[in-house]
Structure formats: structure tokens, C-alpha cells
Steps between C-alpha positions, in 0.01 A plus 500: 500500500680227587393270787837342737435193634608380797625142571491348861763349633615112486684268709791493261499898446525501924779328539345253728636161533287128566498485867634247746150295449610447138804334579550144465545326849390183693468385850522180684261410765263716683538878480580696164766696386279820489535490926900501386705793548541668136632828363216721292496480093727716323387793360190488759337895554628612206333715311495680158864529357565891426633602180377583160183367328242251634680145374298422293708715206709376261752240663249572849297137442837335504664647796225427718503214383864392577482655829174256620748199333840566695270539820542287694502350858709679773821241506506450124509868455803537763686173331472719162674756671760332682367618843505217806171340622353555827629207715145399632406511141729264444438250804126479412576398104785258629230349758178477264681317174645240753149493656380383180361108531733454788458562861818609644618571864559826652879367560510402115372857351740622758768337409386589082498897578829483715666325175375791329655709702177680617530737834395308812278770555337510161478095517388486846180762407427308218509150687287617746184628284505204309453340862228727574306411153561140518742433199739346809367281705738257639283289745296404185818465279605258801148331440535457164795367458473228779195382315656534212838294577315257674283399302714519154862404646385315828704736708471451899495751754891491540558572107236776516583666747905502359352650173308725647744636728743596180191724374505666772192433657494596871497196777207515662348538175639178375413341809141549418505413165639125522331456823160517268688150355276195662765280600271209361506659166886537514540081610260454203764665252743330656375174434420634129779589467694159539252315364579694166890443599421156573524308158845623447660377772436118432770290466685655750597418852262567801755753658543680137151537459435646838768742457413588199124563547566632888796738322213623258254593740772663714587724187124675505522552906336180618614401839650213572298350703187553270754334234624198649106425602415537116774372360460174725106471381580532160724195492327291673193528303765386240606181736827648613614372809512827725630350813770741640421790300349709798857622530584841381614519135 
């Protein structure tokens, strides 16, 4: 008497696919992309293919085996067959690879998915739950980059608050940012700032020198008050004569 022998089933002989979990992603900030809006893995709920034997036959082993391989996630699946990806699908990649190391703007991702010709609608949805999760936050983008430009490029408030205005970072958001400047820190920079200038300008004229280092400070949104009054220091620390030079430049 012969005995038949039933096999159970596998993952492979299903038809089941890796699920979203398995696919690579990243986010940026707080929040992850599991609380993004995705579509379910292909192939999900399937269950035993009909048809004849149990796939593990001749030829079976290898079938199975091809179909786990060309499994895949949902938007690779519908690139293979030349169908169009979901919109919102789309956004969200678009939004998380520029994510990547750098903070970006609301305006700026904006601007990215509108390039890409996403829908406004599609764009808009997508924008807004990465504002709900944190990956956009412009108040601290404003923060950071105020410290940031400050301290590396010895901005002023007037320079920052240019820069900031092309990223699109609301007003009264900006307005908070640089007011978080202490005006005695941004005198201080000044005065670094044409101290380092200084050296170069020997040799030259008292007028050329002040409007030269008064010109400088002007370029990175110093005012020009706060310039002539550092400017004027600076020299005569150096034994310039400085009489008349309360005049503006």
C-alpha cells in the first residue's frame, strides 16, 4: 500500500510577495515612513495557485521559485508593466530622497513636486503629512539656518532674512528666527569680520579702506550705521585719522 504524502504549503508556492515593511526606505526627522500613506504588497491575500500538481513536481521547485524573485514591491511591479504610479506615491518618494541629509522648506519640496509635474492635490496631501510627522518644519529650518549663516558666513539680520525669504519661509516666521540674533553678537562679527579684512587693505587711502571694509559688511546685511561705527574703530586702533568719517559712506 502505498502511503501519499502531503506537503504544506510555502511562501513561494502562495504567491505571496515581501511586504511594504521589507522595502527599502528612510526618513528624515521625527516621524517614520510607516505613519506614510502606502499602497499594500503585491500579491498580498493570495492564496494557493490552482492548477495541476502541488509545485513541488518536476519544473514545480523552479517556478515557485521565479515567482518569489520577480515579486516585488507595488511600483516596481507596475513600472514592469508599463502602468502609471499613483500620484501621492510619487510625491512621498520625490519628498523623502530630497529629505535625505538636507532640511528643505515646504516652498522648496513644493516647488520640486510641481517641476515634476505632480497634481496639486496629490502634492498638497503629501506636503501636509510630512507637516504633521515633522519631516517639515520650517520655524526650525529658519533656526537652523540663521545659526548656521551666522556663525559660518557672518550673515546679519538683513542678509538672513533676504535668504530666507527666497526659501520660502513665511514672515512672521523669519521674524522670529533672526530676532533670536543678540545684536551684541552680530557687532561682534562685525568687528571680526574687518579685523580679518583689515590686513589687506593697507597701503591704501583712508577713504578706500572705509569703503571697502564698510562695502563688505554692507554685502552680508550689516547696517550702515553699525558699519561706519566699526569700520571707524577698526582704523583707529590702526592710527588712522578718523576725523570726518561720521558721514554716511
Amino acid at each position: 500500500m502505498t502511503r501519499r504524502t502531503e506537503w504544506p504549503g510555502t511562501a513561494a508556492e502562495s504567491g505571496e510577495g515581501p511586504g511594504p515593511e521589507s522595502a527599502a526606505g528612510h526618513t528624515t526627522g521625527s516621524g517614520s515612513e510607516s505613519d506614510l500613506p502606502h499602497e499594500p504588497a503585491a500579491g498580498a491575500g493570495r492564496g494557493r495557485g490552482s492548477g495541476s500538481g502541488s509545485g513541488f513536481g518536476e519544473g514545480g521547485g523552479r517556478r515557485s521559485r521565479s515567482r518569489s524573485r520577480s515579486s516585488g514591491s507595488p511600483s516596481s511591479s507596475r513600472a514592469e508593466k508599463g502602468e502609471p504610479r499613483d500620484p501621492v506615491e510619487q510625491a512621498r518618494d520625490v519628498c523623502l530622497r530630497l529629505l535625505t541629509g538636507t532640511p528643505r522648506t515646504r516652498k522648496q519640496l513644493a516647488d520640486a513636486l510641481r517641476k515634476r509635474e505632480i497634481p496639486d492635490e496629490a502634492a498638497e496631501a503629501v506636503l501636509s503629512r510630512f507637516e504633521d510627522v515633522g519631516l517639515i518644519n520650517d520655524a526650525a529650518f529658519a533656526d537652523a539656518w540663521v545659526e548656521s549663516r551666522h556663525r559660518g558666513r557672518g550673515l546679519a539680520r538683513r542678509a538672513l532674512v533676504r535668504e530666507l525669504r527666497t526659501k520660502g519661509v513665511d514672515t512672521t516666521v523669519i521674524d522670529e528666527a533672526v530676532g533670536r540674533l543678540d545684536p551684541d553678537q552680530e557687532e561682534a562679527t562685525a568687528r571680526e569680520l574687518v579685523s580679518r579684512k583689515l590686513r589687506s587693505t593697507r597701503g591704501l587711502d583712508r577713504d578706500k579702506r572705509l569703503r571697502r571694509l564698510a562695502g563688505m559688511l554692507a554685502r552680508k546685511g550689516y547696517g550702515e550705521g553699525m558699519a561706519l561705527r566699526v569700520v571707524r574703530r577698526a582704523l583707529e586702533e590702526e592710527g588712522e585719522d578718523t576725523e570726518g568719517l561720521d558721514e554716511p559712506f
